[in-house]
C-alpha positions in Angstrom: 0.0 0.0 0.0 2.8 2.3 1.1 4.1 2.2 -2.7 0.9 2.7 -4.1 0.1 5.4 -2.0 3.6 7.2 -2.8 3.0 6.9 -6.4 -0.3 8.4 -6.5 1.0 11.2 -4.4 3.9 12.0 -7.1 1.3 11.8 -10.1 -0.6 14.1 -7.8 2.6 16.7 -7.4 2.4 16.1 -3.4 5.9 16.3 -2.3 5.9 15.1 1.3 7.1 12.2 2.8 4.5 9.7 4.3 5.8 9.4 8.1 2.9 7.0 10.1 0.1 4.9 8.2 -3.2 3.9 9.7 -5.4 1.6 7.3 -8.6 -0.1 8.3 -9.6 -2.9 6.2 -13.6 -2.9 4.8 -15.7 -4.9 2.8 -18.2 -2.9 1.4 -20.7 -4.3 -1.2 -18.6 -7.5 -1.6 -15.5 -5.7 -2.4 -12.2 -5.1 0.4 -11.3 -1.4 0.3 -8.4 -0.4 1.9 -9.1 2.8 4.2 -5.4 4.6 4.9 -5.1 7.8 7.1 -1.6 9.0 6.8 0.8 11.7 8.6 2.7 13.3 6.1 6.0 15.2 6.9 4.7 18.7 6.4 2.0 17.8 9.0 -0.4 17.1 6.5 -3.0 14.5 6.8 -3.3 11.9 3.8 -7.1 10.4 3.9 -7.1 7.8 0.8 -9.5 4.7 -0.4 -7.4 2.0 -2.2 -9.5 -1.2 -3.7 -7.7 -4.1 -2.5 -7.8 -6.2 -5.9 -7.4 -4.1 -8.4 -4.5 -1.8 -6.3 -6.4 1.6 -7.1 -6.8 4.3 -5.3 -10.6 5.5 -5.3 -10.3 8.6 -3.4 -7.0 11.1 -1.8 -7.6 14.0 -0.4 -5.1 15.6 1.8 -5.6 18.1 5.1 -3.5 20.2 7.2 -3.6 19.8 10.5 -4.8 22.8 11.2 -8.2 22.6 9.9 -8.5 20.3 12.8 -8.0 23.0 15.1 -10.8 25.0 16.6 -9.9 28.8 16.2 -11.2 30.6 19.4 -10.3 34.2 20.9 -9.1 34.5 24.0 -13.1 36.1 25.5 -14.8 32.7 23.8 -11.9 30.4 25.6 -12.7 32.7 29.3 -16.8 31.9 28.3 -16.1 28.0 28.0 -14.1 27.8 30.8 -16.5 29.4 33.1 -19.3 27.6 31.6 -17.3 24.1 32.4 -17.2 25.1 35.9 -20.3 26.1 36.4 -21.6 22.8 34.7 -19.1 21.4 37.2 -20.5 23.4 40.4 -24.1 21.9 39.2 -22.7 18.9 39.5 -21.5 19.1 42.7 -24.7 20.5 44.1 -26.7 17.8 42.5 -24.3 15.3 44.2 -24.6 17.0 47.5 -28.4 16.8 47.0 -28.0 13.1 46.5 -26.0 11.9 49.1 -28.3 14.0 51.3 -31.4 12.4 50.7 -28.9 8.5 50.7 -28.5 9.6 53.9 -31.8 10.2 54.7 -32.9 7.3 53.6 -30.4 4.9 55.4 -31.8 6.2 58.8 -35.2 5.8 58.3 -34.3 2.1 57.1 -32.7 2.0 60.2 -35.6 3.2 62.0 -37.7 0.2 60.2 -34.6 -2.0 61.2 -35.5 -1.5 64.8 -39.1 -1.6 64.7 -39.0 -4.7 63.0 -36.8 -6.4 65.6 -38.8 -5.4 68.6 -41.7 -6.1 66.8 -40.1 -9.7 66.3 -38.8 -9.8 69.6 -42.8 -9.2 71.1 -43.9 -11.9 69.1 -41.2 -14.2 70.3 -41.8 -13.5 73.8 -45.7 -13.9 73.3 -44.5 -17.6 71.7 -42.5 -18.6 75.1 -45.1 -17.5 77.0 -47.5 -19.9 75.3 -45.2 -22.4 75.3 -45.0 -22.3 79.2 -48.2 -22.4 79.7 
């Protein structure tokens, strides 16, 4: 593939150097297509489609790493920061809410815990004293 993809890249008038290859293997509609995301030495990325039988390549488009990028000034970088910590303080509060009402709820099955035992413990006692008699 690496040869393939360096030939196609000359005919094309690209000039950089491939550097790391990732391909992924597909079959799609019966046939295998070779899918081949590619670092080039100018920081470019290399997205081609090479048919595995016939050793074309179906589509090459290249990208610079920079369209990747997100462009941002310095106030919308401030806005999503503070809007991650107040997400993050919501959180928190939510949590707090949460382990609240956990809390809550252990003690009042704690409270059932008890009343069930003495109630248990009555009916035991009322089952000795029957047995006595």
């Amino acid at each position: 593939m690496y040869g393939i993809l360096e030939d196609e890249m000359k005919n094309r008038s690209m000039t950089e150097d491939i550097k790391k290859i990732i391909a992924i293997l597909q079959n799609i509609d019966g046939k295998k297509i070779w899918n081949l995301s590619c670092v080039l030495s100018g920081m470019g990325i290399l997205n081609a489609h090479v048919e595995d039988e016939t050793r074309t390549v179906l589509k090459m488009e290249k990208k610079s790493l920079l369209d990747f990028v997100q462009k941002m000034s310095p106030e919308q970088y401030k806005a999503k920061i503070n809007s991650g910590n107040e997400e993050h303080a919501a959180d928190e509060n939510n949590t707090e809410e949460k382990m609240k009402k956990l809390v809550d709820l252990e003690k009042a099955i704690e409270k059932e815990k008890i009343s069930l035992l003495k109630e248990e413990k009555k009916v035991n006692s009322k089952k000795v004293a029957k047995t006595k008699k």
